[in-house]
C-alpha positions in Angstrom: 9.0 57.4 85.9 8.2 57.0 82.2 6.0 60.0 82.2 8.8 62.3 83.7 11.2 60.9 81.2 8.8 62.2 78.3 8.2 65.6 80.3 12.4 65.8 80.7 12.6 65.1 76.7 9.6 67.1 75.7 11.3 70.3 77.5 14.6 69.3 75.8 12.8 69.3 72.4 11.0 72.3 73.0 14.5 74.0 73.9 16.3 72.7 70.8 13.2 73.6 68.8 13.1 77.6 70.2 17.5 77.7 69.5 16.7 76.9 66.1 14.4 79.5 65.7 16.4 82.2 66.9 19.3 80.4 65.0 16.9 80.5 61.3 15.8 84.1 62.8 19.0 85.4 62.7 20.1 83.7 59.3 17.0 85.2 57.5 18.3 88.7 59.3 22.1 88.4 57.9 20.7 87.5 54.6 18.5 90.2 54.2 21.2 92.3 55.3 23.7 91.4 53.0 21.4 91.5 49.9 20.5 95.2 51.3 24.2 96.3 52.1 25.1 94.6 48.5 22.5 97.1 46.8 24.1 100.0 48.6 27.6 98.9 47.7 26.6 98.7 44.2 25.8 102.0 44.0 28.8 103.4 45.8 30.7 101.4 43.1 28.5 103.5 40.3 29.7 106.2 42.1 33.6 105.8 42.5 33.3 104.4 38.6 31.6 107.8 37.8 34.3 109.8 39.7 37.0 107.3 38.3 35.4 108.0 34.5 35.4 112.0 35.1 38.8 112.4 36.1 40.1 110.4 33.2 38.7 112.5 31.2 39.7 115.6 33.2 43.7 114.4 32.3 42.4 113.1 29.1 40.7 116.9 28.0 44.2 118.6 27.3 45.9 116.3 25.3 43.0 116.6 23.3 43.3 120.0 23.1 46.8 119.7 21.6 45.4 118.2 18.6 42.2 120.2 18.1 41.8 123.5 18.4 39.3 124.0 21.2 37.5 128.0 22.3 38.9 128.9 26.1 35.2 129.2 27.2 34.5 125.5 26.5 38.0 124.8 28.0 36.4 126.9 30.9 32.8 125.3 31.1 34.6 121.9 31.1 37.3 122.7 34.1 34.1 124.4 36.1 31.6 121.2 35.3 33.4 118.2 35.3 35.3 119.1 39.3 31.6 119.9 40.3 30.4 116.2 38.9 33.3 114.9 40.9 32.5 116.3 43.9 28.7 115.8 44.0 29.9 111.9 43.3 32.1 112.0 46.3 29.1 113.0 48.3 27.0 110.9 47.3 29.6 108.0 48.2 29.5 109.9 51.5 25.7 109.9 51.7 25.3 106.6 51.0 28.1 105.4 53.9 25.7 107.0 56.2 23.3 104.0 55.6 24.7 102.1 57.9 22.6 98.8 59.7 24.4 98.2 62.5 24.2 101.6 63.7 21.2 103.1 62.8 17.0 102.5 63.9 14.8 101.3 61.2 13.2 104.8 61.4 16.5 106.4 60.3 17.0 104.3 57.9 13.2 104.5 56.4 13.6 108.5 56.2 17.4 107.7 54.5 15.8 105.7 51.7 13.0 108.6 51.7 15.6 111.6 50.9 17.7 109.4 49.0 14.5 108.6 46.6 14.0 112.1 46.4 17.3 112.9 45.2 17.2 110.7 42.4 13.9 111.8 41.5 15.8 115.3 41.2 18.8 114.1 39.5 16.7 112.2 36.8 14.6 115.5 35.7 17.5 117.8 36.2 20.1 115.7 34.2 18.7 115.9 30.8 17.8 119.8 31.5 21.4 120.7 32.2 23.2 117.8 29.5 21.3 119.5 26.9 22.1 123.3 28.2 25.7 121.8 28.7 24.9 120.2 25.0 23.6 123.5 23.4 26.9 126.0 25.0 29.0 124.0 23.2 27.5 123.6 20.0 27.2 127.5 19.9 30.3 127.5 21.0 32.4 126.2 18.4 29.7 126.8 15.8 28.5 123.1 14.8 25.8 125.0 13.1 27.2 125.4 9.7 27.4 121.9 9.1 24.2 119.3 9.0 26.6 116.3 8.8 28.2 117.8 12.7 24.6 118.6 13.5 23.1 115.2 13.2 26.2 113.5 14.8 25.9 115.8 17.7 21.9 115.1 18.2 22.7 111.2 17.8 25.6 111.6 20.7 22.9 113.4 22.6 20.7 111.1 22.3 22.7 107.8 22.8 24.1 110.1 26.2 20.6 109.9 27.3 19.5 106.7 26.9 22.8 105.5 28.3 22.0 107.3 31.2 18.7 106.5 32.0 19.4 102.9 31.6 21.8 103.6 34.4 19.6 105.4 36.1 16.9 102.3 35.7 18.9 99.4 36.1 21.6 100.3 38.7 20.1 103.4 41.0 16.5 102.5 41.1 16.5 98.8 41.2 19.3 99.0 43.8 16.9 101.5 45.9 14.4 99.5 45.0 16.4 96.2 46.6 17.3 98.5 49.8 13.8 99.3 50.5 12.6 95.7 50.0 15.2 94.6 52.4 14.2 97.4 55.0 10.4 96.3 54.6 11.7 92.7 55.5 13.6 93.6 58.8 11.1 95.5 59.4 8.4 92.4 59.3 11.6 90.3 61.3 11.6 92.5 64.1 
């Protein structure tokens, strides 16, 4: 009798013991998750503060041209650049909606974080090729040439631009890929 009581309770332990695995299993799961999903939402929020930032200064462009006296070809390069920023913002809010755990295999999300990795390896070479062109069309533009005082506050505000953005670039895009991919490689080890 003794010895089928200890069976009957060994069972139950081994029962409770095999819950509380799948219950631990599937807290480690949720966290990782959530830390991944945060990431992402981080930079969707770099995103909407990017499209929020540009359209400011869309509204923000003409009053300032009330008060200065600014060429219709910079007024021209501005209203053709800064929609297109917008817009490539709003996809990328887009894109990044597409990563999506519930719905999507491991595999799709692997390749997402792939072609996601690659597009930021675009945008950081082809930023500073098109802020300086961007940079150089207006300082021909309204002439900043004849003066070395402009000419040195222009190449400082170039300058700080850049740094500004590749500590963007470093501390929000690529660390936050950076978290998405370490979470992927730990559901992947879960599963």
């Amino acid at each position: 009798m003794e010895l089928e009581e200890l069976k009957n309770q060994w069972n139950l332990l081994s029962e409770q013991l095999k819950k509380n695995e799948i219950i631990n299993h599937e807290a480690i799961k949720r966290m990782i998750e959530k830390r991944t999903l945060s990431a992402r939402d981080r930079l969707i929020g770099a995103n909407v503060i990017a499209v929020f930032v540009l359209s400011g200064m869309l509204f923000l462009f003409p009053l300032a041209a009330t008060r200065v006296i600014i060429r219709q070809e910079l007024l021209w390069m501005f209203y053709i650049v800064f929609p297109l920023l917008i817009l490539y913002s709003l996809w990328n809010i887009h894109v990044l909606y597409k990563f999506n755990l519930a719905t999507r295999t491991l595999l799709e999300l692997h390749r997402w974080i792939l072609s996601y990795k690659r597009r930021l390896r675009i945008e950081i070479w082809c930023t500073p090729f098109l802020t300086l062109g961007l940079f150089i069309s207006v300082f021909l533009i309204h002439h900043h040439y004849r003066n070395l005082l402009m000419v040195v506050f222009d190449i400082l505000m170039l300058s700080v631009g850049m740094m500004a953005g590749y500590i963007c670039y470093r501390y929000v895009d690529k660390r936050s890929v950076d978290e998405i991919e370490q979470g992927m490689k730990n559901l992947q080890d879960l599963e």
